[in-house]
C-alpha positions as CSV (number, residue, x, y, z in Angstrom):
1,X,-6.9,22.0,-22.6
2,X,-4.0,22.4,-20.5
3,X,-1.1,24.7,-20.9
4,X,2.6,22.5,-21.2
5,X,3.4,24.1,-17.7
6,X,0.5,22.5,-16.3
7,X,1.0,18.9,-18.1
8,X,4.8,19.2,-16.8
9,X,3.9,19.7,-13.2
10,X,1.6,16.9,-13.8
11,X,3.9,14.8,-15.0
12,X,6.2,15.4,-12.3
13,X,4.2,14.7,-9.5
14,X,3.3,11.3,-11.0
15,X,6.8,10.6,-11.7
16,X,7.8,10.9,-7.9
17,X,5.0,8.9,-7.2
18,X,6.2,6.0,-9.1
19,X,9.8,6.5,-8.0
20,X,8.1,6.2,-4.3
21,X,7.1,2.2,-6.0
22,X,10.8,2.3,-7.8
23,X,12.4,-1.3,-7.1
24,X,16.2,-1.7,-5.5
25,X,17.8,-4.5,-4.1
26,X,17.1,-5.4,-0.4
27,X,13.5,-4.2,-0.9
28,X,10.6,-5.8,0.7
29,X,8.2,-6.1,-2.7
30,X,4.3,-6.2,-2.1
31,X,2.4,-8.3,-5.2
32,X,-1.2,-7.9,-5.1
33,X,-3.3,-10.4,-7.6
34,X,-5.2,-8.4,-9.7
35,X,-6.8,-10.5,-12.3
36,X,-10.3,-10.5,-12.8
37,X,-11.4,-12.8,-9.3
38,X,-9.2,-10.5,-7.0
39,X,-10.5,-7.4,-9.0
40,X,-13.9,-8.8,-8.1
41,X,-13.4,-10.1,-4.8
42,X,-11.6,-6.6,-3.7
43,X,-8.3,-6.3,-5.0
44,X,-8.4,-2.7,-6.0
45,X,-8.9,-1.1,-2.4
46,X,-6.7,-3.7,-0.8
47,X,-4.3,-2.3,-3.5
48,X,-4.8,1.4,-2.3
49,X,-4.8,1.2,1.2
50,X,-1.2,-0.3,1.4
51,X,0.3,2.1,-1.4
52,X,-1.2,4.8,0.9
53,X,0.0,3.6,4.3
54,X,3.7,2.9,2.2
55,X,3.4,6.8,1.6
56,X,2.2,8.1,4.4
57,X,4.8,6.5,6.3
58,X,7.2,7.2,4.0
59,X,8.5,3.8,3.4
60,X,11.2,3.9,1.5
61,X,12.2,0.4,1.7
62,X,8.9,-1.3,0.1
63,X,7.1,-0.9,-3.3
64,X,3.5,-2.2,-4.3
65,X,3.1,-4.0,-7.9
66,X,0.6,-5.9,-9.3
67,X,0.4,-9.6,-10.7
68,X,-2.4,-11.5,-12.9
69,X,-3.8,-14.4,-11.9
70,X,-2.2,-15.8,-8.5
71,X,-4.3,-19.9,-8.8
72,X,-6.1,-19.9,-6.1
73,X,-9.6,-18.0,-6.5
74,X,-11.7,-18.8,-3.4
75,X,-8.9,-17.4,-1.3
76,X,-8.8,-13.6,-3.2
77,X,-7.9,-11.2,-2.6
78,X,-4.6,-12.3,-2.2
79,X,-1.4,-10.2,-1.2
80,X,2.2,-12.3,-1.3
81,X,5.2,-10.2,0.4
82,X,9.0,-10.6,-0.1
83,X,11.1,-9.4,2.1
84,X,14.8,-8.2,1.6
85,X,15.8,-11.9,2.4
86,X,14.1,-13.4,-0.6
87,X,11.2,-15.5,2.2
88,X,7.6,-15.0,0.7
89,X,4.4,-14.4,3.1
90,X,1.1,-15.4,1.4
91,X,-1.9,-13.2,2.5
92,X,-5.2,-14.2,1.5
93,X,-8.9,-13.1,1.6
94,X,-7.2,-9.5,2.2
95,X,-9.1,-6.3,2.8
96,X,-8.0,-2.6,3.2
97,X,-7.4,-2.7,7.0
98,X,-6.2,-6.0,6.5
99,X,-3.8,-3.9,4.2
100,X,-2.8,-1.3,6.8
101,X,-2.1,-4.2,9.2
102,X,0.6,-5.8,7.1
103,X,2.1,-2.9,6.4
104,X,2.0,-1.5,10.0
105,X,3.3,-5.0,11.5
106,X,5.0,-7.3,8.7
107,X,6.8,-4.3,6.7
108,X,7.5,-2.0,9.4
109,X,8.0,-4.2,12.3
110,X,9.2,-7.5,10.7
111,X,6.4,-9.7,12.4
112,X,4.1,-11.4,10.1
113,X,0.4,-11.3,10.0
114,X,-0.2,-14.7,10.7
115,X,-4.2,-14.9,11.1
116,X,-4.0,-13.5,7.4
117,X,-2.0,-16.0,6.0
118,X,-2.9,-19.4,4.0
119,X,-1.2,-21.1,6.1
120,X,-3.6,-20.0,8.5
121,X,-6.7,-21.1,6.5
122,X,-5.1,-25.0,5.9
């Protein structure tokens, strides 16, 4: 069992991770499908690698969430990014240096991924 001083610093660490992920406007937001056929196709280290690149950086103008089903299956994982001007980037059969790229090039730099994108696969 843990002593209260212990669960507090606990729960303080995890709070200023999740205020790292907080949401404000002009944000670029970072939805990652994670129902069952991105969980199964590789969601989960897609997921990871970019809230780890986001903190290593330390972005503070991007957060990572998570949706359900995104409707399109054969092209899982699949990563959609908003940026601060409302425009929406589809990413698709992501992976977790896929991940780091987008992060690296779309969210830092402004210059979209395009090979990654299901525009790219049409």
């Amino acid at each position: 069992m843990k002593s209260l001083a212990e669960l507090e610093q606990i729960r303080n660490k995890m709070a200023a991770k999740i205020n790292v992920r907080s949401e404000t406007d002009g944000d670029i937001r970072i939805v990652v499908g994670m129902a069952t056929c991105g969980i199964a196709a590789g969601a989960r280290p897609v997921l990871a690698a970019m809230m780890e690149e986001i903190e290593k950086r330390g972005l503070t103008n991007a957060y990572v969430t998570q949706t359900g089903c995104v409707g399109m299956c054969k092209y899982e994982p699949i990563v959609e990014v908003y940026d601060a001007d409302g425009t929406k980037t589809t990413y698709i059969k992501m992976d977790a240096a896929k991940a780091v790229r987008v992060i690296n090039e779309h969210v830092v730099n402004g210059n979209v991924v395009s090979e990654f994108t299901i525009g790219a696969a049409n």
